[in-house]
Structures are given as structure tokens and as C-alpha cells.
DOSEPA-180060 format. One line per 8 residues: number of its first residue (from 1); for each residue y, x, z of C-alpha. Coordinates in Angstrom, 3 decimals, always signed. Layout:
% DOSEPA-180060
NUM	Y,X,Z | ... .
END
This chain:
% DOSEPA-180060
1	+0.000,+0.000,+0.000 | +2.179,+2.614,+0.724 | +1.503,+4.467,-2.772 | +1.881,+1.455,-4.343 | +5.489,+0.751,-3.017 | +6.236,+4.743,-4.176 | +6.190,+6.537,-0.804 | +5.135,+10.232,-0.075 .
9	+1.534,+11.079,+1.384 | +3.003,+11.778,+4.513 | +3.866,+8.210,+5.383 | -0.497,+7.868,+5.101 | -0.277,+9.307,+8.182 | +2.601,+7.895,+9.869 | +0.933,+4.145,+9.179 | -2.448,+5.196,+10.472 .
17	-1.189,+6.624,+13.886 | +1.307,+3.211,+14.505 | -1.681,+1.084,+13.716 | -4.527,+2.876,+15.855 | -1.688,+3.230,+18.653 | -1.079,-0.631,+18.152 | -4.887,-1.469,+17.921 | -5.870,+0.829,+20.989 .
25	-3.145,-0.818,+22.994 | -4.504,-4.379,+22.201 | -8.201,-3.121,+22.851 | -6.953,-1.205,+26.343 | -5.329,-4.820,+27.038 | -7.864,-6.850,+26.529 | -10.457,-4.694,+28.450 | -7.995,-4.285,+31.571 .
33	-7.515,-8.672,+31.193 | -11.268,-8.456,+31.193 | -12.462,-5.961,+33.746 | -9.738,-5.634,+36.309 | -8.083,-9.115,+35.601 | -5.020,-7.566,+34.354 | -2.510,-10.890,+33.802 | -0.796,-10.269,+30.094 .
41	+2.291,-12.337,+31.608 | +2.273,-9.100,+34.397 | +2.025,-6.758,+31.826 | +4.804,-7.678,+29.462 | +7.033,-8.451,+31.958 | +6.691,-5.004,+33.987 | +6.134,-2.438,+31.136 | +7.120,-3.908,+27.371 .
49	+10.182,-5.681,+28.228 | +11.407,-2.645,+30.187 | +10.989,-0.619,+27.117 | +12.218,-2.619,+25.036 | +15.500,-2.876,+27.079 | +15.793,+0.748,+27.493 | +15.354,+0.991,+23.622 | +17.808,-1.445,+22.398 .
57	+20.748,+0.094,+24.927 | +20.268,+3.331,+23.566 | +19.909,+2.787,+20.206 | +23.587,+0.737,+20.243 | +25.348,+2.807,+22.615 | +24.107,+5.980,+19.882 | +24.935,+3.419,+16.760 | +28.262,+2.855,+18.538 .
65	+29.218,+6.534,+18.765 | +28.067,+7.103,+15.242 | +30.317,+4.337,+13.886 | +33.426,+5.802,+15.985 | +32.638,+9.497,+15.128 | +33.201,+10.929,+11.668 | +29.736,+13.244,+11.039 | +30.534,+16.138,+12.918 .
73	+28.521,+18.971,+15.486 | +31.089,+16.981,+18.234 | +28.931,+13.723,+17.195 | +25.748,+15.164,+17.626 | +26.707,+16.277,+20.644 | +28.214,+13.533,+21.879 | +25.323,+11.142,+20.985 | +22.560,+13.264,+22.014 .
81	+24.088,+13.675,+25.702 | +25.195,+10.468,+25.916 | +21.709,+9.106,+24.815 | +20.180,+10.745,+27.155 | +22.473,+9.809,+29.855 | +21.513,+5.873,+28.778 | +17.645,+6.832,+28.328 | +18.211,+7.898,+31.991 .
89	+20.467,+5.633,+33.169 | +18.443,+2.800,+31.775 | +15.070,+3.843,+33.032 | +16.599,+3.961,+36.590 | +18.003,+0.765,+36.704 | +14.611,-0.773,+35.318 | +12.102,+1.311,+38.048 | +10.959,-1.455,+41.074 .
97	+11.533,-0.117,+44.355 | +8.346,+1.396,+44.413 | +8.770,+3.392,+41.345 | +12.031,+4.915,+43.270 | +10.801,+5.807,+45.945 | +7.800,+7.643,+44.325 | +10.097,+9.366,+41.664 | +12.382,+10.539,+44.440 .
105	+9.902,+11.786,+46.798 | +8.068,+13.701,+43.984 | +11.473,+14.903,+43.361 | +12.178,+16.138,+46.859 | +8.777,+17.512,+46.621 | +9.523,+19.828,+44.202 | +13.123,+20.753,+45.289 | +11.174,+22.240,+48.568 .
113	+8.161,+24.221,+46.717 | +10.911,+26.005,+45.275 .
END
């Protein structure tokens, strides 16, 4: 399909990892409903939509900052830190409470091992 629409050999492989990393999530799913009684309600709501908030931000905060900018090393810059700074921003503001205090004591952890 991807031949036929005129695109390189390399997109071959770029289809075949997104669908066996879309059909290995769906099998891992099902299996974890099945076996551990995983709820798909639980799952979506505490890891996809998460993602998929954390995704959106960044990729319009980075569109913004590309429309403002003209194409520039400033802009690259600019958007890479400030992506970042929403990636991590973003990520913090979706962690539960436990995920906090987890991250933070890991981080502690390592701050005296050093």
C-alpha cells in the first residue's frame, strides 16, 4: 500500500513497527482484562488520556513558537527548551499523588548516593 501510493522503502518499516506496537498493545490489554481483571475504563483514563494531554500541549505550545518565530537557530532553541519544559511540566501536573511521591523519593535517593 505504501508503494502503491509512491513512498520510499523506509516507510515499510515505519508501518510495520506502529502496527505490531498497536497490535501488541491490544493483545497486552486484553490479556491484563483477562488475567488480572484489568478494567479498560481504568486504563484509558489513567495512562492514554494522560498521554494524550501531554501530547497535544506540547505539540501547540511548539506549533505556537514556530508560527511566531521566523526559522532561525533562536527557534530551535527556543522550541526545544520550551518543549521540554511543557513535556515536563505536563507530566507533573498529570502524576497521582502516588506517582509524586515515588518520583521524588527516587529522586532524593539519588541526590544522597552521590
Amino acid at each position: 500500500l505504501s508503494f502503491y501510493f509512491k513512498g520510499s522503502p523506509y516507510w515499510l518499516y515505519i508501518w510495520w513497527i506502529i502496527c505490531w506496537g498497536i497490535l501488541n498493545s491490544f493483545v497486552s490489554l486484553y490479556y491484563a482484562n483477562k488475567i488480572c481483571g484489568l478494567k479498560y475504563k481504568d486504563y484509558f483514563t489513567i495512562t492514554v488520556f494522560p498521554i494524550i494531554v501531554i501530547s497535544l500541549v506540547t505539540i501547540i505550545v511548539c506549533w505556537a513558537i514556530n508560527v511566531m518565530f521566523i526559522s532561525s537557530f533562536i527557534r530551535l532553541i527556543v522550541t526545544f527548551t520550551i518543549s521540554i519544559i511543557v513535556f515536563l511540566l505536563m507530566g507533573y501536573l498529570t502524576m497521582s499523588k502516588m506517582e509524586k511521591q515515588t518520583f521524588f523519593a527516587f529522586i532524593i535517593d539519588i541526590i544522597k548516593n552521590k
